[in-house]
N, CA, C and O atoms as a printed pandas DataFrame, in Angstrom:
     atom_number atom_name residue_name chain_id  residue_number  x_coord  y_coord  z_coord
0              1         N          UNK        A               1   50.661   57.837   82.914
1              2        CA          UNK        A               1   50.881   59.157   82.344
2              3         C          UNK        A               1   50.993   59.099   80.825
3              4         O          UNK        A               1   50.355   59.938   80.189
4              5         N          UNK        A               2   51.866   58.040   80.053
5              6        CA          UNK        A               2   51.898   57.843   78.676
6              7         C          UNK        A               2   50.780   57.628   78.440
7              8         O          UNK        A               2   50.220   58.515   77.796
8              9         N          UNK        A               3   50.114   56.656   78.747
9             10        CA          UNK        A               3   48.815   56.606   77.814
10            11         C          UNK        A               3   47.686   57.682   77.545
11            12         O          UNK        A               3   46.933   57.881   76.592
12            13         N          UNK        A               4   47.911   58.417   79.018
13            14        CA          UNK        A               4   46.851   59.892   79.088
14            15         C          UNK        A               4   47.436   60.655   77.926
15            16         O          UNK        A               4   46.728   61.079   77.013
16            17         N          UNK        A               5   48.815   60.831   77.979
17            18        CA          UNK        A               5   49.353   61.546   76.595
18            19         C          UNK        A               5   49.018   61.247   75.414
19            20         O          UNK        A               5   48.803   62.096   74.550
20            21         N          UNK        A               6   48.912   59.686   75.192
21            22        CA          UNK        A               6   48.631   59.696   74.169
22            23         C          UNK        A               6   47.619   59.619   74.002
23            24         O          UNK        A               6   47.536   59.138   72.872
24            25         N          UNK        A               7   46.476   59.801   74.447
25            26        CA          UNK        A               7   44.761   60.243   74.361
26            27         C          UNK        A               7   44.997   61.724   74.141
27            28         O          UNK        A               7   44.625   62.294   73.115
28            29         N          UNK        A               8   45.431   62.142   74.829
29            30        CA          UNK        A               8   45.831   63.263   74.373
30            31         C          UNK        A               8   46.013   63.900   73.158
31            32         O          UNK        A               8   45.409   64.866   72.693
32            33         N          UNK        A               9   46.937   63.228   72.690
33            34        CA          UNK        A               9   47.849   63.764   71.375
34            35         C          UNK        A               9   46.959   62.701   70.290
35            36         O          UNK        A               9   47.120   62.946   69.095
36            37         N          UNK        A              10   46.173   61.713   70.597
37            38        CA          UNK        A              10   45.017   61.692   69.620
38            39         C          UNK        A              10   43.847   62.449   69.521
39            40         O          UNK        A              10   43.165   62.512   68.498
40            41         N          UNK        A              11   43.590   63.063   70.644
41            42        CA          UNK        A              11   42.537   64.319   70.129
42            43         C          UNK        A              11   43.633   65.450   69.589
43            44         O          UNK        A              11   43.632   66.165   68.588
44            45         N          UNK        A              12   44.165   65.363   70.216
45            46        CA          UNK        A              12   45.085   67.268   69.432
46            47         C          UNK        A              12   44.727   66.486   67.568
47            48         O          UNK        A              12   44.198   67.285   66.795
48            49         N          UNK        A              13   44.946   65.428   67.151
49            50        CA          UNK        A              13   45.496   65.121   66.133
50            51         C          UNK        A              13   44.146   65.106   65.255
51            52         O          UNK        A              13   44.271   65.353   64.056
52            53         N          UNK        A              14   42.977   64.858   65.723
53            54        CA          UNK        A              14   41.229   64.907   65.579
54            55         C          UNK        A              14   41.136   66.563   65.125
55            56         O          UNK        A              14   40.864   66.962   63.993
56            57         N          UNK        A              15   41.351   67.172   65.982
57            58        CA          UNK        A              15   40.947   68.061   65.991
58            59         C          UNK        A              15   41.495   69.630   65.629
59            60         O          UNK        A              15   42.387   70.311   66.136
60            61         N          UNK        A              16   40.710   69.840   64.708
61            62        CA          UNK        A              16   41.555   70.632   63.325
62            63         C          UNK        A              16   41.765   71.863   64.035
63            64         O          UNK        A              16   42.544   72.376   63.231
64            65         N          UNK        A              17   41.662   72.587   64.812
65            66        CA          UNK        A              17   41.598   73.423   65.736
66            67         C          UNK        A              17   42.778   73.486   67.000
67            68         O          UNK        A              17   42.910   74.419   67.792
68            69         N          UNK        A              18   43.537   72.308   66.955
69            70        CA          UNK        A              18   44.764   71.994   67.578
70            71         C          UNK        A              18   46.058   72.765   67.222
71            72         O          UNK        A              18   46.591   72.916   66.123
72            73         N          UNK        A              19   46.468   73.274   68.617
73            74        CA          UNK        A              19   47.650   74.107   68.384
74            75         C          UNK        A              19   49.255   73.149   67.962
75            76         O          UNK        A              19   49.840   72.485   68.818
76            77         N          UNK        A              20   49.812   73.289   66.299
77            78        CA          UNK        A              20   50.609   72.644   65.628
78            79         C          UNK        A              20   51.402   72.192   66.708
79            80         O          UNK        A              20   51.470   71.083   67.236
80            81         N          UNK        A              21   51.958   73.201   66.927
81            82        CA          UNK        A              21   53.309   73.527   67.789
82            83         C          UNK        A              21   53.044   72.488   69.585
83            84         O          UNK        A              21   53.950   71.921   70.196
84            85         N          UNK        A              22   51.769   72.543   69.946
85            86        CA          UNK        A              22   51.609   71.876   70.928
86            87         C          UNK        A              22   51.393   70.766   70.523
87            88         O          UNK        A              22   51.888   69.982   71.334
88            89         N          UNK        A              23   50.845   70.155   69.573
89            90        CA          UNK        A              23   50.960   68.841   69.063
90            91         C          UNK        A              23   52.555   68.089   68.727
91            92         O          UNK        A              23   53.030   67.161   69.383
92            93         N          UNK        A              24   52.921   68.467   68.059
93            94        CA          UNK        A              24   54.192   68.321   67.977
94            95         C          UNK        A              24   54.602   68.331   69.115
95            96         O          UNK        A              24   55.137   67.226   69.031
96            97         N          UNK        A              25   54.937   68.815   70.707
97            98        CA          UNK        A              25   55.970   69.104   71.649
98            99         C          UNK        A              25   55.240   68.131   72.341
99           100         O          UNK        A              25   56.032   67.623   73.135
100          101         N          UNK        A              26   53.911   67.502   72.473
101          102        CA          UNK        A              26   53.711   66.329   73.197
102          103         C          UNK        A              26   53.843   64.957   72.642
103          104         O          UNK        A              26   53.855   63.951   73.351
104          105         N          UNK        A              27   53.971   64.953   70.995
105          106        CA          UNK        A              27   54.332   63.838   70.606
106          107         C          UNK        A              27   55.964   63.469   70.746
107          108         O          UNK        A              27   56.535   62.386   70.873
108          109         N          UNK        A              28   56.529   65.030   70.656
109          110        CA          UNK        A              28   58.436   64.770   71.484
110          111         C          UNK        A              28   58.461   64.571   73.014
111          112         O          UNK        A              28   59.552   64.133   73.376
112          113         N          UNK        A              29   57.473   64.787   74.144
113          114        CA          UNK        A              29   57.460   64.502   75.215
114          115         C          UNK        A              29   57.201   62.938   75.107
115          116         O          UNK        A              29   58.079   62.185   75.527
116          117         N          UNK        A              30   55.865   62.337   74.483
117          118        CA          UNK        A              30   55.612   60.624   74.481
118          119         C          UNK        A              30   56.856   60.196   73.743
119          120         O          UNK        A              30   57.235   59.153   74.276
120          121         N          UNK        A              31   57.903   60.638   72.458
121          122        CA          UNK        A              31   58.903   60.008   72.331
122          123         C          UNK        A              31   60.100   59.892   73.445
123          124         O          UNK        A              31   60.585   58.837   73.853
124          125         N          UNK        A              32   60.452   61.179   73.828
125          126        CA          UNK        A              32   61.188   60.985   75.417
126          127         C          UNK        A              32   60.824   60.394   76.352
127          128         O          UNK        A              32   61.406   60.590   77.419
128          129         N          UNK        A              33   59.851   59.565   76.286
129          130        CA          UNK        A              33   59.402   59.154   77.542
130          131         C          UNK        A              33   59.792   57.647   77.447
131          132         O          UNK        A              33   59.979   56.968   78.456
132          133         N          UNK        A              34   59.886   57.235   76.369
133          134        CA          UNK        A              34   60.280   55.856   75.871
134          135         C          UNK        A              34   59.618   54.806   75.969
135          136         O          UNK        A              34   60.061   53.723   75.587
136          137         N          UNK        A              35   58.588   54.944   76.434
137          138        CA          UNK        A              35   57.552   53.838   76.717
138          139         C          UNK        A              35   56.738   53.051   75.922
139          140         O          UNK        A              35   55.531   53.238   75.765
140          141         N          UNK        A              36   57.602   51.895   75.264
141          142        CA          UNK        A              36   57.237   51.371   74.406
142          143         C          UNK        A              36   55.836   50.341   74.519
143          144         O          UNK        A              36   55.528   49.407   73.777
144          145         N          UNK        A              37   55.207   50.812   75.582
145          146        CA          UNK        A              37   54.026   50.080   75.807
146          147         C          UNK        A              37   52.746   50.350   74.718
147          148         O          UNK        A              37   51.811   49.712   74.234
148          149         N          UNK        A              38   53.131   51.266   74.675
149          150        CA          UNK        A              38   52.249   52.583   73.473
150          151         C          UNK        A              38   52.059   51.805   71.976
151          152         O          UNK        A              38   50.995   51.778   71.356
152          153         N          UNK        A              39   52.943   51.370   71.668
153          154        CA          UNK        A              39   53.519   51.253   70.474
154          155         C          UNK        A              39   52.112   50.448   69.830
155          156         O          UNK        A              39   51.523   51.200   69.054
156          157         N          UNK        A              40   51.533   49.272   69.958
157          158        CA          UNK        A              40   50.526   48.537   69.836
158          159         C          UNK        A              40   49.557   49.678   69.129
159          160         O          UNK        A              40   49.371   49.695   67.912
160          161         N          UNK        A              41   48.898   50.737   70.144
161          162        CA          UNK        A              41   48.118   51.482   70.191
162          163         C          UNK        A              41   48.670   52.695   68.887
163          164         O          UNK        A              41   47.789   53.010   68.087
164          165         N          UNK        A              42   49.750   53.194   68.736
165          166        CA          UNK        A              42   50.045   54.241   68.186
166          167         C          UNK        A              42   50.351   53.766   66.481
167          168         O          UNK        A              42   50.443   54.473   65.477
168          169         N          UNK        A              43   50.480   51.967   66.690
169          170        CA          UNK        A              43   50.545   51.746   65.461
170          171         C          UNK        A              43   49.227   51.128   64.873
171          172         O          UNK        A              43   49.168   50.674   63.730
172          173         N          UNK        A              44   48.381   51.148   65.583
173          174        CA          UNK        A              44   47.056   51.036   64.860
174          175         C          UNK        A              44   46.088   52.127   64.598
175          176         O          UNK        A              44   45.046   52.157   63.944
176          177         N          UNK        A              45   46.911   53.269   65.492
177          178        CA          UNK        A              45   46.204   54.751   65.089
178          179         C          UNK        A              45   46.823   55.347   63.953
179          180         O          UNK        A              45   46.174   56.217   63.373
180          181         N          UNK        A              46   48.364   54.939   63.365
181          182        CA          UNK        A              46   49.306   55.063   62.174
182          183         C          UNK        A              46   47.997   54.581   61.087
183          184         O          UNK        A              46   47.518   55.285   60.198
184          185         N          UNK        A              47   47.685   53.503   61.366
185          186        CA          UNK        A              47   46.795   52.873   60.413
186          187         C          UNK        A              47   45.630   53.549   59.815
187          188         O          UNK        A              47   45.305   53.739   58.643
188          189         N          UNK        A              48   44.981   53.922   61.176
189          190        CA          UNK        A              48   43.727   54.490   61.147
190          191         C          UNK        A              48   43.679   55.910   60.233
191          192         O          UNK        A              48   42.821   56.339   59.462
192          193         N          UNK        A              49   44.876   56.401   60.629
193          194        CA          UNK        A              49   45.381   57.796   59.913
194          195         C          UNK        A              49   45.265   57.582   58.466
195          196         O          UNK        A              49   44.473   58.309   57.867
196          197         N          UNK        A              50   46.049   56.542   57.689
197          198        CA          UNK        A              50   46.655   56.066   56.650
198          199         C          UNK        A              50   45.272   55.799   56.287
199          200         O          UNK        A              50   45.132   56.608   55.369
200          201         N          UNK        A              51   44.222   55.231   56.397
201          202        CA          UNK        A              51   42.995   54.465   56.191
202          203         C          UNK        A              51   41.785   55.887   56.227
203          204         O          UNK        A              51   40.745   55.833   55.571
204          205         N          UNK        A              52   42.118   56.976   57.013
205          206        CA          UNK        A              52   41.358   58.146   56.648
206          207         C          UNK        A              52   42.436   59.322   55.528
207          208         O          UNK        A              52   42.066   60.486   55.373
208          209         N          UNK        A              53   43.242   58.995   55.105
209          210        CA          UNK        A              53   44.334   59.975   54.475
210          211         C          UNK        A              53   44.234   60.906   55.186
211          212         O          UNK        A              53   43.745   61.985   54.850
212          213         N          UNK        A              54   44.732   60.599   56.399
213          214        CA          UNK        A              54   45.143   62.188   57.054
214          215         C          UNK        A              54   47.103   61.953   57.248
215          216         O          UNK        A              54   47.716   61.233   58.036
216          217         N          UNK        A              55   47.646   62.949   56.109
217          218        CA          UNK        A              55   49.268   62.671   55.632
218          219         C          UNK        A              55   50.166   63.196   56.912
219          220         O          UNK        A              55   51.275   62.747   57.203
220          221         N          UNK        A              56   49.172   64.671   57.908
221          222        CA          UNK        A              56   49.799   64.811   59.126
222          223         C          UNK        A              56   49.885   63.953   60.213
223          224         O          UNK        A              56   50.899   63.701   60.864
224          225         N          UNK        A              57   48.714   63.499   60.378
225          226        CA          UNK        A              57   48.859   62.445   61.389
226          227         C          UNK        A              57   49.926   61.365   60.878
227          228         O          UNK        A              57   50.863   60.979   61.577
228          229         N          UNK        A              58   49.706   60.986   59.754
229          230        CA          UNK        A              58   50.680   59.800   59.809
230          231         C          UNK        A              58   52.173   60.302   59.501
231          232         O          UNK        A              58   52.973   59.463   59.915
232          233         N          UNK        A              59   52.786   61.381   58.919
233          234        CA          UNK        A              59   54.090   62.021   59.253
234          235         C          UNK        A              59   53.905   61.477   60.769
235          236         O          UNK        A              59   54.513   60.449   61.067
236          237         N          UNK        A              60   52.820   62.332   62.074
237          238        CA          UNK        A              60   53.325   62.842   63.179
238          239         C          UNK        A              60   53.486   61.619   63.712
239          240         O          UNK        A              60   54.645   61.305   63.983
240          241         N          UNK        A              61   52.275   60.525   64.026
241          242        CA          UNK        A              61   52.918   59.046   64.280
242          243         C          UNK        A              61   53.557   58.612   63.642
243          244         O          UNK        A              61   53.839   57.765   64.489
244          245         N          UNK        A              62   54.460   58.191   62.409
245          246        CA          UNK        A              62   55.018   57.690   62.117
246          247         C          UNK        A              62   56.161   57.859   62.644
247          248         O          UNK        A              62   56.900   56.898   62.856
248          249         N          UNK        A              63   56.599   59.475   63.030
249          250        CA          UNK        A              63   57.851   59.383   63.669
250          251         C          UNK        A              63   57.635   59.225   64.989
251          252         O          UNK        A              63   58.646   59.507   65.632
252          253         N          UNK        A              64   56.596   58.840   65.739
253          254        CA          UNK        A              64   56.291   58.730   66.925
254          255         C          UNK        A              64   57.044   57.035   67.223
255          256         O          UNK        A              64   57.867   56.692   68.072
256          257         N          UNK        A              65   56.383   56.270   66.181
257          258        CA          UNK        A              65   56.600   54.859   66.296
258          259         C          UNK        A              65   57.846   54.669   66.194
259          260         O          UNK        A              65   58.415   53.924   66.991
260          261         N          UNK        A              66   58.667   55.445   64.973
261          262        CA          UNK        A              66   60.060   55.154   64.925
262          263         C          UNK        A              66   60.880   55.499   65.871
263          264         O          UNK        A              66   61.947   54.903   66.021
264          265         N          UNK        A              67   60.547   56.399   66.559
265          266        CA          UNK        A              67   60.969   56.974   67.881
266          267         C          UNK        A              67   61.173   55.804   68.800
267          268         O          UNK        A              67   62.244   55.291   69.122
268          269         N          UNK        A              68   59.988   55.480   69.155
269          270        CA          UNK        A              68   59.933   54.540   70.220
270          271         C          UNK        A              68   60.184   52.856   69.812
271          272         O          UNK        A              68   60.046   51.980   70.667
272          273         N          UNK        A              69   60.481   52.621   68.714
273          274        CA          UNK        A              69   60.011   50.774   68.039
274          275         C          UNK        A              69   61.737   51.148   67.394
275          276         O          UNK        A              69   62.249   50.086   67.041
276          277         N          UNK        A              70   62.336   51.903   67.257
277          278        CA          UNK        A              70   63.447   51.755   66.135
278          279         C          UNK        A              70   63.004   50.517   64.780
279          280         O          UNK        A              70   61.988   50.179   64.173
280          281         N          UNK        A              71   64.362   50.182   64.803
281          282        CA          UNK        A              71   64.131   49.515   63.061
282          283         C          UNK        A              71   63.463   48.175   63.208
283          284         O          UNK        A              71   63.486   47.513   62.171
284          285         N          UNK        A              72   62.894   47.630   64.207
285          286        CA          UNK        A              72   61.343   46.644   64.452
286          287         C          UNK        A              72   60.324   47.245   63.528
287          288         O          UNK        A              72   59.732   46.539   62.712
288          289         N          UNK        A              73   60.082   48.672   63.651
289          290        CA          UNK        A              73   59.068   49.102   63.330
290          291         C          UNK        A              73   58.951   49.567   61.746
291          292         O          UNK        A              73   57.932   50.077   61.281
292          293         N          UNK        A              74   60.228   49.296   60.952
293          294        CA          UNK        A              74   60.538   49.392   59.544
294          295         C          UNK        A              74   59.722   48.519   59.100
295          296         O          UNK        A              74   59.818   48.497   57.873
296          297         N          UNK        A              75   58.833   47.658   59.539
297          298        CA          UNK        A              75   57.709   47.249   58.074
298          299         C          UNK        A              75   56.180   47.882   58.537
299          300         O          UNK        A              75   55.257   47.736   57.736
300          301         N          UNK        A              76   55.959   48.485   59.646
301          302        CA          UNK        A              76   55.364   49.382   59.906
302          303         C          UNK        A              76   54.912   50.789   59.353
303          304         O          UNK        A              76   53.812   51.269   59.081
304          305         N          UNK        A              77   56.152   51.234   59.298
305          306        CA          UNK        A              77   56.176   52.421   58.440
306          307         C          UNK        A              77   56.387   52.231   57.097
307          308         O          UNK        A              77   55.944   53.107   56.354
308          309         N          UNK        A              78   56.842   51.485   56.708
309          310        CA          UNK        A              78   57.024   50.970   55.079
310          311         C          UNK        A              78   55.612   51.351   54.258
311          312         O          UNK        A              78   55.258   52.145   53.386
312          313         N          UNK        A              79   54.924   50.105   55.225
313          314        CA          UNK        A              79   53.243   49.909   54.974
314          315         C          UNK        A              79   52.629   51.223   54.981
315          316         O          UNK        A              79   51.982   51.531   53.980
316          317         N          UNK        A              80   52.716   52.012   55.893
317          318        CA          UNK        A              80   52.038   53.201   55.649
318          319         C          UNK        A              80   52.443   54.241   54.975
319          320         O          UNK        A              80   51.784   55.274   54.850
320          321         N          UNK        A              81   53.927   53.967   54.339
321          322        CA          UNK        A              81   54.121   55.229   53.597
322          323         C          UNK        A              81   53.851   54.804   52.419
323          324         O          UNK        A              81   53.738   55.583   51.472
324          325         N          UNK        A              82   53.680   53.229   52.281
325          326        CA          UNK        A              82   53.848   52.966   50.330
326          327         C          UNK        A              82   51.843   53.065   50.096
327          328         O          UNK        A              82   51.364   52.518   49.102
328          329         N          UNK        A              83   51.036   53.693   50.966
329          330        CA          UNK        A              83   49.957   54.672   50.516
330          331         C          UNK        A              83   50.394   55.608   50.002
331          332         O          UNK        A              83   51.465   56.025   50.444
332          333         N          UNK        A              84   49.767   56.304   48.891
333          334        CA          UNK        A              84   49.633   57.697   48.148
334          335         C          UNK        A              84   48.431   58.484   48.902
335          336         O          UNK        A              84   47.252   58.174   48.734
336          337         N          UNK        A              85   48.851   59.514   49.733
337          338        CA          UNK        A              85   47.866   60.287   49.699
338          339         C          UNK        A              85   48.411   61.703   49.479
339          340         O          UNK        A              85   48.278   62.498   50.409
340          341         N          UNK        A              86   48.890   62.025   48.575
341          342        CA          UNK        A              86   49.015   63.157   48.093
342          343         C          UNK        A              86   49.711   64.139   48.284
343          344         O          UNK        A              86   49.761   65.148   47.582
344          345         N          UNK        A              87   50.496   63.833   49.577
345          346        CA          UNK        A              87   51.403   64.347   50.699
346          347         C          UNK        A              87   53.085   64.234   50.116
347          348         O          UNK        A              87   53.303   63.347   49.290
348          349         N          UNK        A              88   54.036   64.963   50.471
349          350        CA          UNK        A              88   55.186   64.706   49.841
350          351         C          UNK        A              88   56.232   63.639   50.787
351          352         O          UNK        A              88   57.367   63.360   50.400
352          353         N          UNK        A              89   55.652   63.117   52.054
353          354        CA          UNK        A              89   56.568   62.400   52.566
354          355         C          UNK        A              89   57.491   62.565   53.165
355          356         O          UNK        A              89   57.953   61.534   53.655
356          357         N          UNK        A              90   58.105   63.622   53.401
357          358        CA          UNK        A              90   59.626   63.993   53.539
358          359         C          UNK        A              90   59.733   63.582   55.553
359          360         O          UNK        A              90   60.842   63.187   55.914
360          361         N          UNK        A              91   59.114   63.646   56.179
361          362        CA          UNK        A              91   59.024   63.356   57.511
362          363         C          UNK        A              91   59.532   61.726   57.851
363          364         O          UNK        A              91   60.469   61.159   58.414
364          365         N          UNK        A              92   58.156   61.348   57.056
365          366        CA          UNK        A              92   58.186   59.680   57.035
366          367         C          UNK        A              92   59.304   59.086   56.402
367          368         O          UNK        A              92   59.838   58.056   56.815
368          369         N          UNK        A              93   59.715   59.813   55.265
369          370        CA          UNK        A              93   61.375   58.761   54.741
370          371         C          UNK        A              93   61.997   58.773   54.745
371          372         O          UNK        A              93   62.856   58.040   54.256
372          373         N          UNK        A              94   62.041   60.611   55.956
373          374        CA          UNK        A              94   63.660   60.382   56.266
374          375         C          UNK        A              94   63.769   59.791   57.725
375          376         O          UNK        A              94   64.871   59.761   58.272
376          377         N          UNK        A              95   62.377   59.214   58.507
377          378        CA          UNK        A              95   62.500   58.568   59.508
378          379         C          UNK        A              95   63.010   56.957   59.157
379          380         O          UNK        A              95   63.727   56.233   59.847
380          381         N          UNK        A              96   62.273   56.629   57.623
381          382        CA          UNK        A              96   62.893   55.138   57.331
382          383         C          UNK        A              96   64.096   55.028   57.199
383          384         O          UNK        A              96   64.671   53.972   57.462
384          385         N          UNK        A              97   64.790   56.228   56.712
385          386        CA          UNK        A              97   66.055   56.192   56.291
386          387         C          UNK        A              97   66.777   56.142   57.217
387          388         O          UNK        A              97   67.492   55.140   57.249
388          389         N          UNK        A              98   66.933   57.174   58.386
389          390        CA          UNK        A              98   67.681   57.318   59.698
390          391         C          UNK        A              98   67.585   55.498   60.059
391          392         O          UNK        A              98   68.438   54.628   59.879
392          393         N          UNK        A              99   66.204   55.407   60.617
393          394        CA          UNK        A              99   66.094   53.905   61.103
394          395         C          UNK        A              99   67.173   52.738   60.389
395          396         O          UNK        A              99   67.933   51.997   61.012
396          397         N          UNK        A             100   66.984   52.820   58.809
397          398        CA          UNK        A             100   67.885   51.533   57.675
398          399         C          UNK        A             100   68.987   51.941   58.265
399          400         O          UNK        A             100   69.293   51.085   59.095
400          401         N          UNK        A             101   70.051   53.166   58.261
401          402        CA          UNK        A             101   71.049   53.802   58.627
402          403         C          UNK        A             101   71.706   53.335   59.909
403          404         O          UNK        A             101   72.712   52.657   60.114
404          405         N          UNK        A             102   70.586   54.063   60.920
405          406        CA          UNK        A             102   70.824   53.554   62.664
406          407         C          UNK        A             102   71.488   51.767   62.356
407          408         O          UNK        A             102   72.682   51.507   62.205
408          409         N          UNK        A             103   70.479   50.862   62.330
409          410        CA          UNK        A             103   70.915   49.837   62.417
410          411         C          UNK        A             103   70.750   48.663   60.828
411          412         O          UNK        A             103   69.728   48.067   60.485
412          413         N          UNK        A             104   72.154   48.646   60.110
413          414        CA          UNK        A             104   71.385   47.981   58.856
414          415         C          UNK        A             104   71.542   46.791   58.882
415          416         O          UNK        A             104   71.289   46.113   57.886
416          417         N          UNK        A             105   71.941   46.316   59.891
417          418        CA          UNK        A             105   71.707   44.407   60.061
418          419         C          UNK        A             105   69.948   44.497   60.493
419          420         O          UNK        A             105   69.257   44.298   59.494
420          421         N          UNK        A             106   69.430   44.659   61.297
421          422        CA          UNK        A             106   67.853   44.489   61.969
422          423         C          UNK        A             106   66.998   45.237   60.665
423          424         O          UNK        A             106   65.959   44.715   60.261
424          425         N          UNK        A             107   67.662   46.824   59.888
425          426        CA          UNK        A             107   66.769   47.133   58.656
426          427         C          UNK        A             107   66.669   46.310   57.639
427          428         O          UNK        A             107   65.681   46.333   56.905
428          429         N          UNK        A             108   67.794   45.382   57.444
429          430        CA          UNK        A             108   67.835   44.389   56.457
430          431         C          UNK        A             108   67.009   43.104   56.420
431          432         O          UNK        A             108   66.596   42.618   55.367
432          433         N          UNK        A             109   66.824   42.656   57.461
433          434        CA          UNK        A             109   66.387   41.276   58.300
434          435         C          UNK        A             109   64.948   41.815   58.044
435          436         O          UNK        A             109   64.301   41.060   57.318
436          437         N          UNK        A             110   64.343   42.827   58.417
437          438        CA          UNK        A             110   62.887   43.096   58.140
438          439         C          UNK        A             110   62.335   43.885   57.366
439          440         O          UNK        A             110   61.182   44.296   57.495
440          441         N          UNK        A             111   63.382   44.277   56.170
441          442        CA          UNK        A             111   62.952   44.686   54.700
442          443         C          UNK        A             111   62.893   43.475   54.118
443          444         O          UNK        A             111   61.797   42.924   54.012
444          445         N          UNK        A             112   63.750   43.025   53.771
445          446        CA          UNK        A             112   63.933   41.728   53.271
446          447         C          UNK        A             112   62.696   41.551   52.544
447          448         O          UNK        A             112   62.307   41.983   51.459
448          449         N          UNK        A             113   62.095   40.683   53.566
449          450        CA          UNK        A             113   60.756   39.730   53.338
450          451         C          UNK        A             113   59.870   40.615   52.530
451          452         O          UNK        A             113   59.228   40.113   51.608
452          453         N          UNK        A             114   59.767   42.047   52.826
453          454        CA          UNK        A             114   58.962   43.036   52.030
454          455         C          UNK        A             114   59.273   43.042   50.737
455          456         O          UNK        A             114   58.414   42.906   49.866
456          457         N          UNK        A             115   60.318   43.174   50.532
457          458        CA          UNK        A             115   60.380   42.971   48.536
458          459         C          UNK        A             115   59.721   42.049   47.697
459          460         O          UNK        A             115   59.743   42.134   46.469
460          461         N          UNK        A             116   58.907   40.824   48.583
461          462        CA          UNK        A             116   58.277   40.046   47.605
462          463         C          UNK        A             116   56.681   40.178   48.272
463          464         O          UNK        A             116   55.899   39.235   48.155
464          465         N          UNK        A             117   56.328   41.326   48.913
465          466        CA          UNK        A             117   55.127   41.074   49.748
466          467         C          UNK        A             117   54.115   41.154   48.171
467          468         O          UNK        A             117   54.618   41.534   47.114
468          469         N          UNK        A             118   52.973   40.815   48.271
469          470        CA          UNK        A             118   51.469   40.661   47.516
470          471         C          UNK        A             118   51.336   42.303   46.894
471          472         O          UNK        A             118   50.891   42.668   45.806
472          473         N          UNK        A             119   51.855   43.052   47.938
473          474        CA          UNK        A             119   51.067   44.323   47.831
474          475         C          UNK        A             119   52.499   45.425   46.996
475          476         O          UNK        A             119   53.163   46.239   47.637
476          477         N          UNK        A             120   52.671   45.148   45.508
477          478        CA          UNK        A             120   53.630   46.265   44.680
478          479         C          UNK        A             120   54.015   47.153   45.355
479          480         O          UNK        A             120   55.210   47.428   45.464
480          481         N          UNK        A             121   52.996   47.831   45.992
481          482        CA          UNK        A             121   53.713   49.104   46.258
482          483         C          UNK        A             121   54.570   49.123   47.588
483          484         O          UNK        A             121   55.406   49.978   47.882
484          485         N          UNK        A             122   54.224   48.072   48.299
485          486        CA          UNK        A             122   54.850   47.957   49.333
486          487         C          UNK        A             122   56.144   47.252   49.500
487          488         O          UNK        A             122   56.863   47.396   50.488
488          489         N          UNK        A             123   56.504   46.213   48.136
489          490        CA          UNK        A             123   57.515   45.772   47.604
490          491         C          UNK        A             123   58.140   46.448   47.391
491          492         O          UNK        A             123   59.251   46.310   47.903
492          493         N          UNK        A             124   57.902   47.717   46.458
493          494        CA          UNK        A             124   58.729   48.645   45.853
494          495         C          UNK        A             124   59.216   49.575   47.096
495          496         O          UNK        A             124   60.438   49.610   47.241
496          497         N          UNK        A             125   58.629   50.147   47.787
497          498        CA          UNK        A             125   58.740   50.897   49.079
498          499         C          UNK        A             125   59.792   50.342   50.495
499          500         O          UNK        A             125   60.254   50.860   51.511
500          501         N          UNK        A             126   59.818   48.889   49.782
501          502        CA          UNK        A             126   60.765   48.018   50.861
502          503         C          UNK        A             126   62.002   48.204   49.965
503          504         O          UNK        A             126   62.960   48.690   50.566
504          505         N          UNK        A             127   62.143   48.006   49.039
505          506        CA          UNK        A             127   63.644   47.638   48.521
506          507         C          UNK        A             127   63.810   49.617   47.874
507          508         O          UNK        A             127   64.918   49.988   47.485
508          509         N          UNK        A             128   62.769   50.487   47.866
509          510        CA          UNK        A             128   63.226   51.660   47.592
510          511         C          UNK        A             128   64.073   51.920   49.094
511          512         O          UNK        A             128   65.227   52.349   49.073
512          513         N          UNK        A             129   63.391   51.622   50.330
513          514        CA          UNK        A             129   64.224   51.749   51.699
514          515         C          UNK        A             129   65.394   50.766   52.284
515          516         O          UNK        A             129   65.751   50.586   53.449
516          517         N          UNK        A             130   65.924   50.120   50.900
517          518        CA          UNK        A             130   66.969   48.745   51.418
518          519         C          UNK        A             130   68.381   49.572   50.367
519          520         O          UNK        A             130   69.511   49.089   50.285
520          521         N          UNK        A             131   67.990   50.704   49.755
521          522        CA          UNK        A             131   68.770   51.191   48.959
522          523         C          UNK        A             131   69.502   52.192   49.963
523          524         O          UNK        A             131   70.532   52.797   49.665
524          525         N          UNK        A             132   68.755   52.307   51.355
525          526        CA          UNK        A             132   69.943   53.088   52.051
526          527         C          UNK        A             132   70.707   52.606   53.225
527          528         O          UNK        A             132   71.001   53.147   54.291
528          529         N          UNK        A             133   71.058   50.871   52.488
529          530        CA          UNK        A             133   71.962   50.299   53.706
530          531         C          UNK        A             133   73.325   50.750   53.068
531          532         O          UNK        A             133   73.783   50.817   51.927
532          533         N          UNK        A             134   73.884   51.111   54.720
533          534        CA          UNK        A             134   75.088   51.692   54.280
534          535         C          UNK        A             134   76.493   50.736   53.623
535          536         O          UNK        A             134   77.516   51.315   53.257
């Protein structure tokens, strides 16, 4: 059933013609459902999003992943938010933030290593999200 959903909720997300409101209430049905089997799949469609600049899709998975991966999935979302596409973010960082918050021993352990990654912006984007251990 999860995975049909989430075929699902990757065409709603294709297709510009998709009702908001129903997009959204099946990506909160695949987060209630908890089935972290998904996660593989939903974080390489995060990617795919991030890699076409589409800023809704990756708001809408991003909190999909954090939903289901908790603070595992903090260098996940890191990576895709320290792209610029033009978008203001507010979905995606206050999902990093909740996540650093929820648990800041596991947000710490896998920011960490990000502050010295190759890629600046993703350095900066790790220790901008290590600024909200409590």
């Amino acid at each position: 059933m999860t995975d049909d959903s989430v075929t699902r909720l990757l065409a709603m997300l294709d297709d510009l013609d998709a009702d908001v409101d129903a997009t959204i209430d099946l990506a909160d049905e695949i987060a209630a459902g908890g089935d972290r089997t998904v996660l593989p799949r939903l974080e390489s469609e995060l990617d795919r999003a991030v890699g076409e600049r589409n800023g809704y899709a990756r708001e809408l998975l991003g909190g999909l992943v954090a939903a289901l991966g908790g603070p595992d999935t903090l260098p996940v979302l890191v990576r895709a938010s320290a792209v610029d596409l033009g978008d203001d973010q507010d979905g995606l960082a206050a999902e990093i933030v909740d996540l650093v918050q929820a648990d800041p021993k596991t947000a710490e352990s896998v920011l960490r290593p990000l502050t010295q990654d190759d890629d600046l912006t993703v350095a900066h984007r790790a220790d901008w999200a290590l600024r909200f251990l409590p």
